[in-house]
C-alpha positions in Angstrom: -24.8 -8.3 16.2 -23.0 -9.5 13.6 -19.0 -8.5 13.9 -16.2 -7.9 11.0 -12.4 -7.4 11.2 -10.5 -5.5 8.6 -6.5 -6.1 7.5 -4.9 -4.0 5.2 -1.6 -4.2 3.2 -0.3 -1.8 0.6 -0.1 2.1 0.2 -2.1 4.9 2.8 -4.9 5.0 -0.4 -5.8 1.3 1.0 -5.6 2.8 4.4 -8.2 5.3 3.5 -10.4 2.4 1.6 -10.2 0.5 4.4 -11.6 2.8 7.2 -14.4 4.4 4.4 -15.4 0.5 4.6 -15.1 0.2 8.8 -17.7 3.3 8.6 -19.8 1.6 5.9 -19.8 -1.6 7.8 -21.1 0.1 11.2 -23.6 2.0 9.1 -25.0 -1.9 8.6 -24.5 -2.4 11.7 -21.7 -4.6 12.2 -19.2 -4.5 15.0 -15.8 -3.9 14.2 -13.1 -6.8 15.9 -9.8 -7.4 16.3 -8.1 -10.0 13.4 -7.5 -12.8 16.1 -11.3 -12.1 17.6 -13.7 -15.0 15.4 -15.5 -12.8 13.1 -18.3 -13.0 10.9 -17.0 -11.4 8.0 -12.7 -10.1 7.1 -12.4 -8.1 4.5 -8.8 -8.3 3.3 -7.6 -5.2 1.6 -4.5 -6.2 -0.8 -1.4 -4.6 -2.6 0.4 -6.0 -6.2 2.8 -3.0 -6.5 5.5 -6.2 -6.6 5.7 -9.4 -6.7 6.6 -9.3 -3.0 3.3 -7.5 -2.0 1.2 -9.9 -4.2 2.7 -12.6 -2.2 2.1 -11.5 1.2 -1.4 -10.8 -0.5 -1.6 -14.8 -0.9 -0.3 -15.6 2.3 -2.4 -13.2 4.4 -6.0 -14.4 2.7 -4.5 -18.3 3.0 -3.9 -17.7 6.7 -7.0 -16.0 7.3 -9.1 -18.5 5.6 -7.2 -21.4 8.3 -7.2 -19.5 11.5 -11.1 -19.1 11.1 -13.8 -21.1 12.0 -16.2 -20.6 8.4 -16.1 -17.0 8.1 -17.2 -15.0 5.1 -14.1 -13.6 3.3 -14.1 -10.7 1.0 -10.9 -9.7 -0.6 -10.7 -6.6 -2.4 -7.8 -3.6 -3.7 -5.4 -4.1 -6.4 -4.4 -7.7 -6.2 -8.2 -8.7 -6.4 -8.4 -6.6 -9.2 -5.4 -8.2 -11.5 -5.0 -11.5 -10.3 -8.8 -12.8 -9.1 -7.8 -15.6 -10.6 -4.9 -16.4 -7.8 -7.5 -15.8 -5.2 -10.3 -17.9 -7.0 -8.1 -21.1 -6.8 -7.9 -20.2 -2.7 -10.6 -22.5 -0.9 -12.5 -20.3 1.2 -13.0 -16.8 0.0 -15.9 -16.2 -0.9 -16.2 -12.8 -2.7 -13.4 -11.3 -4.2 -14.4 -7.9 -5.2 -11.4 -5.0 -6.0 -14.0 -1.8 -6.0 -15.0 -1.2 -2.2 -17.8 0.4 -3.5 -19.3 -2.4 -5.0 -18.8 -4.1 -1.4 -21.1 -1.7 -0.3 -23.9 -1.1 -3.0 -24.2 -5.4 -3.8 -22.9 -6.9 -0.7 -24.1 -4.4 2.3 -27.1 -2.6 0.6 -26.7 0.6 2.2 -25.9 4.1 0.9 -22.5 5.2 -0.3 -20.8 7.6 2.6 -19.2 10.9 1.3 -16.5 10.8 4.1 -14.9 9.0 6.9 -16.0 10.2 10.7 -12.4 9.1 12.1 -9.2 7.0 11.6 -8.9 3.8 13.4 -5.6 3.0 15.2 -4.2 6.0 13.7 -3.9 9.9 15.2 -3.2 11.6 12.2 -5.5 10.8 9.4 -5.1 10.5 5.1 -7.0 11.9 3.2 -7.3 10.7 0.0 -7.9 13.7 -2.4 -7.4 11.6 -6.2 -6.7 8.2 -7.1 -5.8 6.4 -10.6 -3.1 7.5 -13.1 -2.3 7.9 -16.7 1.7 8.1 -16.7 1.8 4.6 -17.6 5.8 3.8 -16.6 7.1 1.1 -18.0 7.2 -0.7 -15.2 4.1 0.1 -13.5 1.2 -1.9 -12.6 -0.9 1.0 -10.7 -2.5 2.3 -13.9 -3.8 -0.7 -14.4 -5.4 -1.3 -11.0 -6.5 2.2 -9.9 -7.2 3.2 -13.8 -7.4 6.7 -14.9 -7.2 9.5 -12.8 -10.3 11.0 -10.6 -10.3 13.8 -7.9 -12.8 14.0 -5.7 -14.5 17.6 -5.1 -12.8 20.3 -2.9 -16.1 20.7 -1.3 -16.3 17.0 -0.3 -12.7 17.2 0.6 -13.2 19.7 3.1 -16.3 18.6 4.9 -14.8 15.5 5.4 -11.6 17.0 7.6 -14.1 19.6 9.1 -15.8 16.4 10.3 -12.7 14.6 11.5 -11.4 17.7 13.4 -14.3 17.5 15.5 -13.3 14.1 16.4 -10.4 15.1 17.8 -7.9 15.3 14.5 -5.7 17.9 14.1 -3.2 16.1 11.7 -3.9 15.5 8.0 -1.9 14.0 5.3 -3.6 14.9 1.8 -2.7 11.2 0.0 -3.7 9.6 -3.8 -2.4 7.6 -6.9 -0.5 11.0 -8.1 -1.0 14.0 -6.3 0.1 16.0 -9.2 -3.1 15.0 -11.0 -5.1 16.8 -8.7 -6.4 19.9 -10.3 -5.8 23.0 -8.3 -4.1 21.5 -5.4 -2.5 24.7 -4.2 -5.9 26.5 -3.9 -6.9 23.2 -1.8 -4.2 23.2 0.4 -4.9 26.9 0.8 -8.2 26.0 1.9 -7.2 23.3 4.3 -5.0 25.4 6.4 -7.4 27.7 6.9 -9.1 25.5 9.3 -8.7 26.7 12.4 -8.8 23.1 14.0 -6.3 21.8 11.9 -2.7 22.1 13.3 -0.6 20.3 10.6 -1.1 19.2 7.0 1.2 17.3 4.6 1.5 16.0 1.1 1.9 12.1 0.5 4.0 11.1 -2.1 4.0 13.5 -5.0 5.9 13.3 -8.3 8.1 15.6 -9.3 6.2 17.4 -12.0 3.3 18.1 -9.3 6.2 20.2 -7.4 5.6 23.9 -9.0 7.4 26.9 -7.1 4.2 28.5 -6.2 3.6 25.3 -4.1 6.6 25.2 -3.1 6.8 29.3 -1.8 3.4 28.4 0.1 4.7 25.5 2.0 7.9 27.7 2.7 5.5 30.3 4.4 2.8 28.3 6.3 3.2 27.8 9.9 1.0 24.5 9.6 2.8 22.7 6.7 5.1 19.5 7.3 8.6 20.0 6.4 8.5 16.6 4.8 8.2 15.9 1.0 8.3 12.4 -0.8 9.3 12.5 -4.0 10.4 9.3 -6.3 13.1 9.4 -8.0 13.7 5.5 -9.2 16.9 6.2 -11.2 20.0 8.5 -11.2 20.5 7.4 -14.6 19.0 9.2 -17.9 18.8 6.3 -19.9 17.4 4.0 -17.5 14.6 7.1 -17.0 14.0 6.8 -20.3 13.4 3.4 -20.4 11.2 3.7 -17.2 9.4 6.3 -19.3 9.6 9.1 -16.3 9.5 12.6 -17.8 12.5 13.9 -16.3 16.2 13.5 -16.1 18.5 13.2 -13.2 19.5 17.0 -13.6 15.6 18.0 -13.0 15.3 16.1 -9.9 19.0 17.6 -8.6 17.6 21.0 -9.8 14.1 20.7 -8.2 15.9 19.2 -4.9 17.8 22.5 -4.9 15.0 25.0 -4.7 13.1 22.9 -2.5 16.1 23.0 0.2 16.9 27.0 -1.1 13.1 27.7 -0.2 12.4 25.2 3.0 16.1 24.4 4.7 15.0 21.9 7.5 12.9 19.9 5.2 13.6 16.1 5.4 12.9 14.6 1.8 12.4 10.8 1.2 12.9 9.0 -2.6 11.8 5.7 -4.2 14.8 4.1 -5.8 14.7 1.3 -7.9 17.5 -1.2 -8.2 17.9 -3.7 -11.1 15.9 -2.3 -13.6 16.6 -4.6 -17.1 19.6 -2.7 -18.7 21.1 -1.7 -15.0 24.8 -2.1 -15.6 27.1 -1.8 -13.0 27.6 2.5 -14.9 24.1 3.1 -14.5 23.9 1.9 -10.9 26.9 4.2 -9.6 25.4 7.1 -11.7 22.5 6.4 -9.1 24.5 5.9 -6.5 26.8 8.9 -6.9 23.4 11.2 -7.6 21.8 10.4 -4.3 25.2 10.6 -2.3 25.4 14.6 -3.5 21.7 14.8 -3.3 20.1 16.1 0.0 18.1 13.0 -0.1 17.3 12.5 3.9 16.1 8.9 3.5 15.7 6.3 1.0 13.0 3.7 0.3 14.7 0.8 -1.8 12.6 -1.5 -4.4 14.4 -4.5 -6.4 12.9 -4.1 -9.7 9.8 -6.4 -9.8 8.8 -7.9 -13.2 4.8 -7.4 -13.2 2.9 -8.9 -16.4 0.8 -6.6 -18.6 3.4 -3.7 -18.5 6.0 -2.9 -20.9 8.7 -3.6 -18.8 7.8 -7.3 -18.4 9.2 -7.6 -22.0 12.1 -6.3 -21.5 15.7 -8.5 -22.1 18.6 -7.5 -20.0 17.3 -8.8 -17.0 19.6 -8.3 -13.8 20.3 -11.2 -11.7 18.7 -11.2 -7.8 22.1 -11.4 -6.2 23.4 -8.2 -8.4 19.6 -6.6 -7.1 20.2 -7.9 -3.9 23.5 -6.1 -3.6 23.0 -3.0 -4.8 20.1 -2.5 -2.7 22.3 -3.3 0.4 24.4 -0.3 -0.8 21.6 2.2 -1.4 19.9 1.1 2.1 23.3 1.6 3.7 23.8 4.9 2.1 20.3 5.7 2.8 21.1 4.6 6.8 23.8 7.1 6.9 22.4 10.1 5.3 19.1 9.8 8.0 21.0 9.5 11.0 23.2 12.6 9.5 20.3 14.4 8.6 18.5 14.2 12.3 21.6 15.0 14.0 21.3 18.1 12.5 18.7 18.8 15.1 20.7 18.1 18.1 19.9 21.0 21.2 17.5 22.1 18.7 13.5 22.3 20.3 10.9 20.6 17.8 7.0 20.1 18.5 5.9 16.4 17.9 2.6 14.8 17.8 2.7 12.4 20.3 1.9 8.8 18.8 -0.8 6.7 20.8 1.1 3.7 20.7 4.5 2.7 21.8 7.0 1.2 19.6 7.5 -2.6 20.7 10.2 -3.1 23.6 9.8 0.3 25.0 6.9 0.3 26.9 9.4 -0.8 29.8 11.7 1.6 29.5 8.5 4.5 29.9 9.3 5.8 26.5 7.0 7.2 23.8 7.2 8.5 20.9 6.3 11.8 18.7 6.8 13.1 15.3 8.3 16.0 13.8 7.0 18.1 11.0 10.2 16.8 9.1 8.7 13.3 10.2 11.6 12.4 12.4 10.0 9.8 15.0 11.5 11.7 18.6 11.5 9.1 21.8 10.9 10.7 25.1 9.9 10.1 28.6 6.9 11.1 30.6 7.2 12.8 33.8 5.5 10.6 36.5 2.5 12.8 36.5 1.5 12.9 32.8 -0.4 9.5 31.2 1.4 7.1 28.7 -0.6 6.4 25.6 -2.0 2.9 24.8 -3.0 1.1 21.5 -6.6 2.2 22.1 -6.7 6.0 20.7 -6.3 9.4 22.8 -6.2 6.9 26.2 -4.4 7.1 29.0 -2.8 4.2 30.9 -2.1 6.1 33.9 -1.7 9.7 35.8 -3.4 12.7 35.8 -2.0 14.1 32.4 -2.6 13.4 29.1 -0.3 13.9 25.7 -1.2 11.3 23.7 -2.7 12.9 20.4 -1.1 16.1 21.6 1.2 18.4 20.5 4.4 19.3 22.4 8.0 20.5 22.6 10.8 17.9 22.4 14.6 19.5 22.6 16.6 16.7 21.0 19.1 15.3 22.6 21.1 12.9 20.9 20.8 10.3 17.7 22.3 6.6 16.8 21.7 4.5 13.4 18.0 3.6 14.5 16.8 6.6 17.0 16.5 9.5 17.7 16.0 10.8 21.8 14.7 14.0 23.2 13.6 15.4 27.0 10.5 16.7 27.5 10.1 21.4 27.5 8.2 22.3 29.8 5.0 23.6 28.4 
């Protein structure tokens, strides 16, 4: 039996890619390894949101290519699809091919699948509903890989969790390019939670426009929605929006922040900011800074603006020096730092229900922690009583005892919080 391993870099819509090819593979007939086992074939699946993903791209297919004894490598996602010409001057790969579904149809030969059966490594799984967009931000190289935008049917959408609740999911995180682009989300999500197997459903990152206050009073109401919403927000400045050619202004996001916490109270939101922007003087940076200090902004995901050829950005002059991008995303990450660990004290003698992770965070093993997460995606360490099972990397297994969590859902009252964790005990069920 031939055998194939599978790494993945980038955003949860390569995640998705990448299992929808695991499934396609086995279909073949191929048995899927670990990266350090001497496969047959690695498919690589690659990221060029920055110039720092497009280089761990490079480094991950040159590694691969030395650490194997003549495998057959296949690179695909968006680096393969902007710069094949990188990867063609790499000795050793031998099909570069950025549409997973030309993997299958030319290189496998076997039928395209309609949906994934389960979600390797993983106990919740994405769902990817859309992918591509047509915002074209000035800085933005995503239209260009994923191209214009395309929703897959509500019908599809729904067989495909139907069939991954009876493999034991009960977690679902709708993901894609831009949510918003999905037409009639609301009356999908509606749909979803109507499942009886599934037990909580969330939105991946979604743009602001795609936030409407219908949406907003259903997630308020159902029992099964996460309290979590990701929402970019690159600039606290109006004229550096413009120039990033968002469609909104700093006063939008602060108002649609506002109903979002007026309507759902404990929800955690996360932001993209990014730092260095060409034209980011030191006033446009504290206008960002002093937005998401007032802003109930629970954590912060921090880019250094990354010049990427083809978009209109790249042409831009006023170009802001690494050390000055460098520094101001120290700030925002230290500001962002602050604001989390403020925001999950919050929760402190409070009782949450988390779905218990099937593998350990590194180090804690010894200690007999584990860890769950929130609705409001705060990861909750706890320990086992001696008679329940700690989880291991393989999924829904049990290492040990009588018992078993991992995968499940349970109560966690939290205890206490420092700068990196958060702790809880155990309720008894």
């Amino acid at each position: 039996m031939k055998t194939v391993s599978f790494e993945t870099l980038g955003c949860r819509l390569n995640q998705y890619d990448t299992q929808w090819l695991r499934d396609e593979f086995k279909l073949k007939g191929f048995k899927i390894v670990n990266s350090n086992d001497n496969a047959d074939v690695y498919v690589l699946n690659t990221c060029t949101v920055t110039s720092k993903a497009s280089r761990e791209a490079r480094n991950l297919i040159r590694t691969q290519v030395r650490k194997s004894s003549k495998p057959f490598i296949i690179v695909t996602g968006c680096y393969a699809k902007i710069y094949s010409h990188e990867i063609e001057a790499i000795p050793g790969v031998n099909l570069i091919e950025p549409n997973p579904k030309k993997i299958v149809t030319n290189y496998l030969h076997v039928p395209l699948l309609h949906s994934i059966k389960t979600f390797e490594s993983h106990i919740k799984a994405f769902i990817k509903i859309q992918e591509g967009c047509d915002q074209f931000c000035s800085y933005c190289v995503v239209p260009y890989t994923r191209g214009a935008p395309k929703s897959r049917s509500k019908k599809e959408i729904i067989n495909e969790i139907k069939i991954l609740a009876t493999n034991g999911y009960t977690e679902f995180v709708l993901t894609g390019t831009n949510l918003g682009k999905y037409d009639g989300l609301l009356r999908l999500i509606e749909s979803i939670e109507k499942i009886p197997d599934v037990h909580r459903l969330g939105l991946g990152s979604i743009e602001p426009i795609g936030i409407s206050d219908t949406l907003l009073d259903f997630i308020s109401n159902s029992p099964k929605f996460s309290r979590y919403f990701h929402i970019p927000l690159q600039s606290g400045n109006n004229d550096i929006l413009e120039k990033m050619e968002r469609w909104y202004t700093a006063e939008d996001y602060e108002e649609l922040l506002e109903r979002i916490t007026e309507r759902v109270p404990e929800a955690a939101i996360g932001a993209d900011v990014i730092v260095g922007f060409p034209g980011e003087g030191e006033t446009e940076f504290q206008n960002t800074y002093d937005l998401i200090s007032r802003l109930p902004v629970s954590r912060l995901h921090v880019f250094r603006y990354s010049k990427r050829p083809g978009t209109k950005a790249a042409e831009f002059k006023s170009e802001v020096p690494e050390e000055i991008k460098k520094k101001r995303s120290k700030m925002l990450r230290e500001l962002g730092n602050t604001k989390w660990e403020k925001y999950r004290a919050r929760f402190i003698g409070k009782i949450l229900e988390v779905h218990v992770e099937s593998r350990l965070l590194v180090g804690l093993l010894s200690h007999g922690y584990s860890v769950g997460v929130t609705s409001n995606y705060i990861k909750v360490l706890f320990k086992y009583p001696k008679d329940t099972c700690l989880p291991t990397p393989s999924r829904f297994a049990c290492r040990s005892g009588a018992g078993k969590i991992s995968g499940k859902f349970v109560k966690i009252k939290i205890q206490d919080v420092d700068t990196s964790n958060t702790y809880g005990e155990l309720v008894n069920q």
